[in-house]
C-alpha positions in Angstrom: -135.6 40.3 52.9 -134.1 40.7 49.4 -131.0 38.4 47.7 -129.7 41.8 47.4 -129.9 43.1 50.6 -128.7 39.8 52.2 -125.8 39.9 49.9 -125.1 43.2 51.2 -125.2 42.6 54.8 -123.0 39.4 54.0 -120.3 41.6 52.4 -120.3 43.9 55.0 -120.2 41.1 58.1 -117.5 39.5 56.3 -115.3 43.1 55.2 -112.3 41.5 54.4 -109.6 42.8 51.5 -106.7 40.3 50.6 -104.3 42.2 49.5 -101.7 41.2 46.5 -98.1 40.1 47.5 -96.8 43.4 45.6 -99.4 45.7 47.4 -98.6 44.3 50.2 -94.9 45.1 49.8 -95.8 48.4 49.3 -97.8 48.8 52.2 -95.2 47.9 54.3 -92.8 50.2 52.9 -95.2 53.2 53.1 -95.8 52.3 57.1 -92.1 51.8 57.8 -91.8 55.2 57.0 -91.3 58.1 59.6 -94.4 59.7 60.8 -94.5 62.8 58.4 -93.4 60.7 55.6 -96.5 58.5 56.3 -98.8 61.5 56.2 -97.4 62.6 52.7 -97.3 58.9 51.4 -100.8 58.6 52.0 -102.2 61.9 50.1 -104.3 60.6 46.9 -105.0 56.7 48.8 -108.5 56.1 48.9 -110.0 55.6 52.1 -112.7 52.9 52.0 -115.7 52.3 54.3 -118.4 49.1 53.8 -121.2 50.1 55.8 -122.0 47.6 58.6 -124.8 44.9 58.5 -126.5 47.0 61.4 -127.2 49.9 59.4 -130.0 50.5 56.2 -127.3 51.0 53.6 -125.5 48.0 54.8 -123.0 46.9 52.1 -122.3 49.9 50.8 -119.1 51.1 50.1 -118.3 54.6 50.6 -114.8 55.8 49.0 -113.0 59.5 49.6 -109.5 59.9 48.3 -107.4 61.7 50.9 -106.8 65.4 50.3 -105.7 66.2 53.6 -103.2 65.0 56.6 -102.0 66.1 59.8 -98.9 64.4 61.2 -98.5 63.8 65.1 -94.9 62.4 66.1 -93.9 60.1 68.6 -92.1 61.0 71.5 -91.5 64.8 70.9 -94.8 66.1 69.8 -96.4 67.5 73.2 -99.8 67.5 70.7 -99.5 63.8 69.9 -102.1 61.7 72.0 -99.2 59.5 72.6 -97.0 62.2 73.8 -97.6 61.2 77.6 -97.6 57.3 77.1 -100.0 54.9 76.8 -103.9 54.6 77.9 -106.7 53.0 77.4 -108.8 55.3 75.1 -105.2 55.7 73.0 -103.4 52.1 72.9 -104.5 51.7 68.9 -101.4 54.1 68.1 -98.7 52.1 69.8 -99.8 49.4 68.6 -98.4 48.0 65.3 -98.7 50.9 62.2 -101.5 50.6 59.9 -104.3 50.5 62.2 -107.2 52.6 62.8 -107.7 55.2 65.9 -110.1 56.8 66.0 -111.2 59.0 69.7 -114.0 61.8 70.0 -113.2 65.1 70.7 -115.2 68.3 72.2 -118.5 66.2 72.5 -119.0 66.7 69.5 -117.1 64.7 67.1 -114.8 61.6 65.6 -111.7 61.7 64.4 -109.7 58.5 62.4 -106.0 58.4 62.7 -103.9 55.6 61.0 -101.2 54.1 63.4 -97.5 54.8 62.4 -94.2 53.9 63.8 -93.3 50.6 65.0 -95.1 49.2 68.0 -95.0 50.8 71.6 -93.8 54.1 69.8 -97.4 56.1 69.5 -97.3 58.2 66.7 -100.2 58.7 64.3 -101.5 60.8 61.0 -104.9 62.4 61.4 -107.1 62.0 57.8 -108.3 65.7 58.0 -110.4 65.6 54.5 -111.2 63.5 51.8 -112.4 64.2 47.8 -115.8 62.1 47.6 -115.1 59.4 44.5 -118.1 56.3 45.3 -120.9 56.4 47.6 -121.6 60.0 47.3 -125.7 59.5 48.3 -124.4 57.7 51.5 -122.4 60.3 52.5 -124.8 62.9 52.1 -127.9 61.0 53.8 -125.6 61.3 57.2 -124.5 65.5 56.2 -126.6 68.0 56.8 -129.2 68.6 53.2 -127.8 70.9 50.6 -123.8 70.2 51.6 -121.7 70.5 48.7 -120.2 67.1 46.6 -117.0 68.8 48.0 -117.2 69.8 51.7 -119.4 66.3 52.5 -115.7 64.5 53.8 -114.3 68.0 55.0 -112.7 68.1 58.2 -112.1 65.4 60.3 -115.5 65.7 62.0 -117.7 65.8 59.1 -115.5 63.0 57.1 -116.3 60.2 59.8 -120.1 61.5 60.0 -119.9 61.0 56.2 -118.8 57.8 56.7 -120.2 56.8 60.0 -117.1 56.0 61.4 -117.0 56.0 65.2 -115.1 54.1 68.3 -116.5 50.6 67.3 -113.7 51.3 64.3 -110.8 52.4 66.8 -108.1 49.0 66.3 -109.2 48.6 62.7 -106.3 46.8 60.7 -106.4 49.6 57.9 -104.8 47.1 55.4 -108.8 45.2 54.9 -112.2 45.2 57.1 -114.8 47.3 56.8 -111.9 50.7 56.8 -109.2 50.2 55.0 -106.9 52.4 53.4 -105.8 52.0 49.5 -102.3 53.8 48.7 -102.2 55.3 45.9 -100.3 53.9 42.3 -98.1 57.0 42.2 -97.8 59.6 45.2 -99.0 63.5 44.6 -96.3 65.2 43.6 -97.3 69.0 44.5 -98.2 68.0 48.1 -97.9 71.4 50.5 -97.2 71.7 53.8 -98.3 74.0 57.2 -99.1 74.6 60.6 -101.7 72.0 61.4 -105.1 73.6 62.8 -107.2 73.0 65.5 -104.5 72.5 68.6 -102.7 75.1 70.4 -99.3 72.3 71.4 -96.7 72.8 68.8 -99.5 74.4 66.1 -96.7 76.0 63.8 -95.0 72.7 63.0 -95.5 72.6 59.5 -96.9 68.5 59.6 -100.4 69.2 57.9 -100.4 68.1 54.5 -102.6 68.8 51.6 -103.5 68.2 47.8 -103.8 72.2 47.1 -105.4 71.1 43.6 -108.1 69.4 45.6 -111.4 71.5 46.2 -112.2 69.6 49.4 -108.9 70.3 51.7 -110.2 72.8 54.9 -110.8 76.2 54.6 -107.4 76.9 55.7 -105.4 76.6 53.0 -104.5 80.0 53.1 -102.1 78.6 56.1 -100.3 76.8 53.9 -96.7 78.0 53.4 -94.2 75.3 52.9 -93.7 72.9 49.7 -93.3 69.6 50.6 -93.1 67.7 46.9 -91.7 64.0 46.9 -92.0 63.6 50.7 -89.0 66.1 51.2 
């Protein structure tokens, strides 16, 4: 086996980020934040995947920057997957914020939430699509041949195919480990707002969120009807 390839594998069992004492200040003040705040707040952060030592590209890091959100809130939001209380496929969201959950939906697919809200609450943003920025060959070895740069991290599905995330992420501090999220230096400022997509429970609340400069948001941006600039 190779320097290089041990190297990788030791980066990738290891997966740790220290953050700095001012980007952790920040973090914390972005997940104090309500719910739909958090889901605005995190619109242009890179989200940030090492591959595992268990898999061929291990060591890799695969980067999207977040074009798209969905917010779910706590307590009132009857679409929320911590509307009826806790479980076990769901305890990551009442947990503390920051932290990844991630559940399989329709046989079919993964999606990765961040945790929000303080613990025992349960509320959580869905990362609906992301702008491919580093690891671009990675993402495409696990899409189907000929997807476009853009629509590789398009939908929640296809993002955690394009970056293999699955359960064994679900509880994930987000803040460093092998899926962590990266806020942005300065939030999007043209960020729009609309019915989320996808559930049938309070659809028309307008709590999805999306870059509409980005060409990687869901085909639905036609949906989109509300301006939502500066977290308003």
């Amino acid at each position: 086996m190779s320097t290089n390839n041990n190297r990788a594998i030791e980066v990738a069992r290891k997966g740790l980020t220290v953050l700095s004492e001012s980007e952790m200040a920040e973090w914390e003040r972005v997940f104090a934040l309500p719910t739909a705040a958090v889901a605005q707040a995190i619109i242009g952060a890179s989200l940030c995947r090492i591959v595992p030592a268990n898999e061929s590209d291990a060591g890799q890091e695969i980067v999207g920057r977040i074009v798209e959100t969905e917010a779910y809130l706590p307590l009132v939001d009857p679409a929320c997957h911590g509307y009826r209380g806790p479980t076990p496929r769901n305890a990551a969201i009442f947990g503390r914020p920051g932290f990844a959950y991630v559940y399989f939906v329709y046989g079919n697919h993964y999606c990765v939430n961040v945790s929000t809200e303080r613990a025992g609450i349960g509320g959580a943003v869905l990362i609906r699509a992301l702008e491919p920025v580093r690891g671009i060959d990675a993402m495409r070895r696990r899409r189907p041949p000929g997807t476009p740069d853009a629509a590789l991290a398009c939908g929640p599905g296809n993002l955690c195919r394009a970056l293999g995330i699955d359960r064994s992420c679900d509880g994930t501090d987000m803040r460093s480990g092998l899926l962590r999220i990266v806020l942005p230096a300065a939030q999007v400022r043209n960020i729009e707002a609309g019915p989320r997509i996808g559930i049938r429970a309070a659809a028309e609340w307008p709590l999805r969120f999306i870059d509409p400069s980005s060409a990687s948001i869901s085909p639905f941006r036609r949906r989109a009807s509300v301006s939502a600039k500066n977290g308003r």
